[in-house]
C-alpha positions as CSV (number, residue, x, y, z in Angstrom):
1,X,81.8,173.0,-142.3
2,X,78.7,173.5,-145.2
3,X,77.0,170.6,-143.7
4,X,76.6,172.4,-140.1
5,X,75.3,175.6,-142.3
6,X,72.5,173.3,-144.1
7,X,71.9,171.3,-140.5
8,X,71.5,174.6,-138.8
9,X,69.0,176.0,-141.5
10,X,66.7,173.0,-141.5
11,X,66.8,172.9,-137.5
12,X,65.1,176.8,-137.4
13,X,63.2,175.9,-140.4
14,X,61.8,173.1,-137.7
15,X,61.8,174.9,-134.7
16,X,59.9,178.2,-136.4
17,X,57.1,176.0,-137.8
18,X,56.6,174.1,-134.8
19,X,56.9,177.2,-131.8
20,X,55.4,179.5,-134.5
21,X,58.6,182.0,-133.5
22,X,59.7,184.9,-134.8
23,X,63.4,185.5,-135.8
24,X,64.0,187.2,-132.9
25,X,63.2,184.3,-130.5
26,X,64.8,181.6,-132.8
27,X,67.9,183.8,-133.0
28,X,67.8,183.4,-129.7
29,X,67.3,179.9,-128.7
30,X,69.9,179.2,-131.4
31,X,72.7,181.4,-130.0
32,X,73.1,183.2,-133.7
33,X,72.1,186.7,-135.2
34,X,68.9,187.8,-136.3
35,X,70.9,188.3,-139.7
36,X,71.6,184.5,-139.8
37,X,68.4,183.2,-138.8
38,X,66.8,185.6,-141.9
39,X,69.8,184.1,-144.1
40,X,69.3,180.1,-143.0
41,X,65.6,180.0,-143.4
42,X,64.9,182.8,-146.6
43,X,68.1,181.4,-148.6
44,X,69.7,178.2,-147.7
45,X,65.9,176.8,-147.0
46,X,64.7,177.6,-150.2
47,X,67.2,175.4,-152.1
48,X,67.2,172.4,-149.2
49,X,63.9,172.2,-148.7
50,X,61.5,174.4,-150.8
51,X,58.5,172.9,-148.8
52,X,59.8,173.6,-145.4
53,X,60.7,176.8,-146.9
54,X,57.0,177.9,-147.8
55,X,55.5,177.2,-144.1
56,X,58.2,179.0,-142.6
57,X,57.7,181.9,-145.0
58,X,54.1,181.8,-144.5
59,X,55.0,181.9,-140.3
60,X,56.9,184.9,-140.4
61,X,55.2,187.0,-142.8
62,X,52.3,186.3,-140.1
63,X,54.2,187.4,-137.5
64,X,55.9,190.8,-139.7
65,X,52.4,191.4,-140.0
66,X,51.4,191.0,-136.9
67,X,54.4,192.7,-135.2
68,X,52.5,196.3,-134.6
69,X,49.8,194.7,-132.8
70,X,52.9,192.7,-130.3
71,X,54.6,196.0,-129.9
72,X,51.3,197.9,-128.8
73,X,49.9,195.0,-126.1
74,X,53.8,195.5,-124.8
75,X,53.6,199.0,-124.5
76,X,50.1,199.0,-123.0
77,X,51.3,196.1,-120.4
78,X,54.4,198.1,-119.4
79,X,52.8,201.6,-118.5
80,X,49.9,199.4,-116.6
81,X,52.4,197.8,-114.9
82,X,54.1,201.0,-113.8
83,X,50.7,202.6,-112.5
84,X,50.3,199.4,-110.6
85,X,53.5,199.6,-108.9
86,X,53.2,203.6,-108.0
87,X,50.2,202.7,-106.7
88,X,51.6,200.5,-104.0
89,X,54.5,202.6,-103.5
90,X,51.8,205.7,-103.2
91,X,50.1,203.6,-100.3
């Protein structure tokens, strides 16, 4: 069973630094928790494979910091999108 755990790490740790996710979407593609995703790549990484563990790292601090910006464009998007579709319902 504690070769699937370290299998499992490795395989976000590949799929974050090649798709650029965030947890969120590897957590999803993965079928796990946001909590395991952040516990595979920020723990059981680190000791696998310390240099897999540093791109990822650099990935999603780029994407924490980035998150505000995200959440704004999809606020913005959703309110446009709702003016859009009064407007045809208005007509």
């Amino acid at each position: 069973m504690k070769g699937i755990v370290e299998e499992r790490a490795a395989m976000l740790g590949e799929y974050i630094i090649e798709s650029k996710a965030t947890v969120r979407k590897a957590a999803k593609k993965f079928g796990v928790s946001k909590s395991t995703v952040h516990k595979d790549v920020s723990q059981r990484l680190k000791v696998l494979n310390p240099a897999m563990y540093r791109e990822v790292r650099q990935i999603l601090d780029t994407n924490k910091n980035e998150r505000h910006i995200r959440g704004g464009m999809a606020t913005k998007n959703k309110y446009l999108k709702e003016k859009m579709q009064n407007n045809n319902t208005n007509k």
